[in-house]
N, C-alpha and C positions, 0 to 999 in steps of 0.2 A: 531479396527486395533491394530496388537502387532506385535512388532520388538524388536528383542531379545537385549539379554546383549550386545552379541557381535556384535551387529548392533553400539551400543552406544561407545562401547571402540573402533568401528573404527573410530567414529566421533572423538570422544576428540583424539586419536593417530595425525590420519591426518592433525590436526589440528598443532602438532608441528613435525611431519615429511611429509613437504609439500614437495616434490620431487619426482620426477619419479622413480627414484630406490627403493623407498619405495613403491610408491600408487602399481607399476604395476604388483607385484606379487598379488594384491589383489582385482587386479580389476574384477576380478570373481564374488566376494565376495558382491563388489560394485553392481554388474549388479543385483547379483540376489537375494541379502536380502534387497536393499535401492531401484534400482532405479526402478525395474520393480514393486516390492510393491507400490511404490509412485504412477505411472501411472495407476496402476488397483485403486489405491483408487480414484485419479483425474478423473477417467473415471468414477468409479460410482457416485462422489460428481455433477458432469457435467450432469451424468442421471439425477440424483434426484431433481435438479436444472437446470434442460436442459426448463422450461419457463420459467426463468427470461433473456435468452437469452446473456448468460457472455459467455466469451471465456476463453477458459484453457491452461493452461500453467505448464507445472512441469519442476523444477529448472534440470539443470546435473551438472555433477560434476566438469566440465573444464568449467576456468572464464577464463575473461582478466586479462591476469596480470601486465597492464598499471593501473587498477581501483585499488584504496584503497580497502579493505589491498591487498599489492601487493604480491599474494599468486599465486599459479598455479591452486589449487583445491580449493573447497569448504567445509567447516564442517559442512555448513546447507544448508539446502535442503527445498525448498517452492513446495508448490502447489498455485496458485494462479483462482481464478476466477473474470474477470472481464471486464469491457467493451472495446472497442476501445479506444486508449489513443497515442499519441504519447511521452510521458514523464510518463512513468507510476507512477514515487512515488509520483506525484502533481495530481495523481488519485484514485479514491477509490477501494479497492481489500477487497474479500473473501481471506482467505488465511490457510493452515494448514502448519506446521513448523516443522522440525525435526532438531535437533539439538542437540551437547553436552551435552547440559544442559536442554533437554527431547522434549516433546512433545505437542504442543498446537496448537490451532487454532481459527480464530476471523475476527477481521475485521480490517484493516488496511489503514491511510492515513498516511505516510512517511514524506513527506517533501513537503505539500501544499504553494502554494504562499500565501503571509500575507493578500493579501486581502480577502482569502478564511477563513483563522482561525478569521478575524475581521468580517465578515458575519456571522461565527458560531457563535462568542461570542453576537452579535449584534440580534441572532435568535434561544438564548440557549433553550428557550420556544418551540419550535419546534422540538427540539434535545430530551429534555427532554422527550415529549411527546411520540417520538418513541423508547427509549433506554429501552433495553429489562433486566430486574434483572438476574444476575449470572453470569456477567462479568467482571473479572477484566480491571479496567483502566489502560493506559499505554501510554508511547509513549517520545519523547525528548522535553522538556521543557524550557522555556526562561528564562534566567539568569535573568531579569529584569521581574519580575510579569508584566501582564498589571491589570490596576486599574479596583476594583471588589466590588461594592457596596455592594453583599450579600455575606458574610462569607463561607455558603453554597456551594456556585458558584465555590467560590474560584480555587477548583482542576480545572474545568475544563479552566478557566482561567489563568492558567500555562503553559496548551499546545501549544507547537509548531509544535503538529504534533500527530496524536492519534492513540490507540492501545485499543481494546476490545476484551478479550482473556480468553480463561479456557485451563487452564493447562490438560496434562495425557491423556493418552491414551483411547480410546474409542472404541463403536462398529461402525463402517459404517454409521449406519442407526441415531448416536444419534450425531455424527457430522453433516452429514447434515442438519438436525434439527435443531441443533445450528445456522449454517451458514443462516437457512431460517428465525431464527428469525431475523438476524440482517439486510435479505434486508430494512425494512424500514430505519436504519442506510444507508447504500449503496444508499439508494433512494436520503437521503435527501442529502448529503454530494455533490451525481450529481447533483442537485436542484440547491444548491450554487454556484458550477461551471459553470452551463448553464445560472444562473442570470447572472455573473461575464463578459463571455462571451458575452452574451446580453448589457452586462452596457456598455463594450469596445466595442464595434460595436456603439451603441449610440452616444457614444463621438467622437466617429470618424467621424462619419456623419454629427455631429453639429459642431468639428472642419472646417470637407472639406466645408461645410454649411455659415463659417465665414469668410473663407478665399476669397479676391478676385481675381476673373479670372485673368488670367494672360495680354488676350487681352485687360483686363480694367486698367490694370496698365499701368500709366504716364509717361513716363521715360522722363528727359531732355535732351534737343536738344546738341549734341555735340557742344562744344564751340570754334573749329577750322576753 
């Protein structure tokens, strides 16, 4: 996949001339060097990976501009692959990226709830096991370490949230590739979630399990 120079100077422009009078002379530009490239590529990525059985989704250009950063337009542009979620960044995503500052793609958990990164940390052996070589690590990190008995470990005991990614642009066929190495990444990551989910249904049935009926509850005799 290759998008020109001026695919990128409209990124970074847009980015500080975020306004109608500006995007809409150019939104020609938009349709037919970013958004409809992104779809033809989403659409083969979705072929080539069409039995892991994820759903696609490619980013457009008009956001809410209630949501941080309160902008009208976008300067990056996702492709995402992934499964049924009703909060997507507390879920695991394929994903390729266009942006200002170039072009990548990987695997992505955003903004997982804490007792998902406390199961990962708790089942780094498992992680390990699947995590495929040639990726760079990423992602936003906790001000406060959590405590890390092995040195080693350390990085991934930082995270608050993770990012496995290679930079630059590539052919079709050698992104998807990358993306199929990392379903057992995507595997596991659901794995956690679905325990998590399971552990919360448990507890819930052993709370409802504890609690007594209401027709067995005593209540005193009014005293009038």
């Amino acid at each position: 996949m290759r998008f020109t120079d001026d695919v990128y100077t409209f990124l970074s422009e847009i980015r500080f001339n975020n306004y109608k009078e500006w995007f809409e002379p150019r939104k020609a530009f938009y349709n037919s060097e970013i958004y409809q490239p992104l779809v033809a590529l989403g659409d083969a990525l979705y072929s080539a990976l069409a039995d892991e059985n994820l759903k696609l989704r490619v980013t457009r250009i008009y956001k809410d501009i209630t949501i941080p950063p309160h902008t009208r337009y976008r300067d990056t542009f996702y492709i995402y692959l992934r499964g049924e979620a009703l909060w997507w960044s507390q879920n695991p995503s394929l994903f390729v990226r266009l942006s200002p500052e170039g072009f990548s793609y990987g695997f992505q958990l955003t903004k997982p709830k804490p007792v998902i990164m406390e199961k990962f940390r708790n089942s780094i052996d498992r992680f390990l096991a699947v995590l495929p070589e040639g990726f760079d690590l990423g992602g936003e990190m906790y001000k406060r370490p959590k405590p890390c008995e092995d040195p080693s470990l350390q990085k991934y005991f930082l995270l608050k949230g993770i990012e496995l990614s290679r930079s630059g642009e590539a052919p079709t066929d050698e992104i998807s590739g990358a993306l199929r190495q990392l379903i057992p990444v995507y595997r596991y990551f659901e794995s956690l979630i679905d325990e998590q989910a399971e552990d919360a249904a448990a507890e819930k049935l052993e709370l409802e399990d504890s609690m007594i009926p209401f027709e067995q509850v005593h209540l005193p005799e009014p005293d009038f």
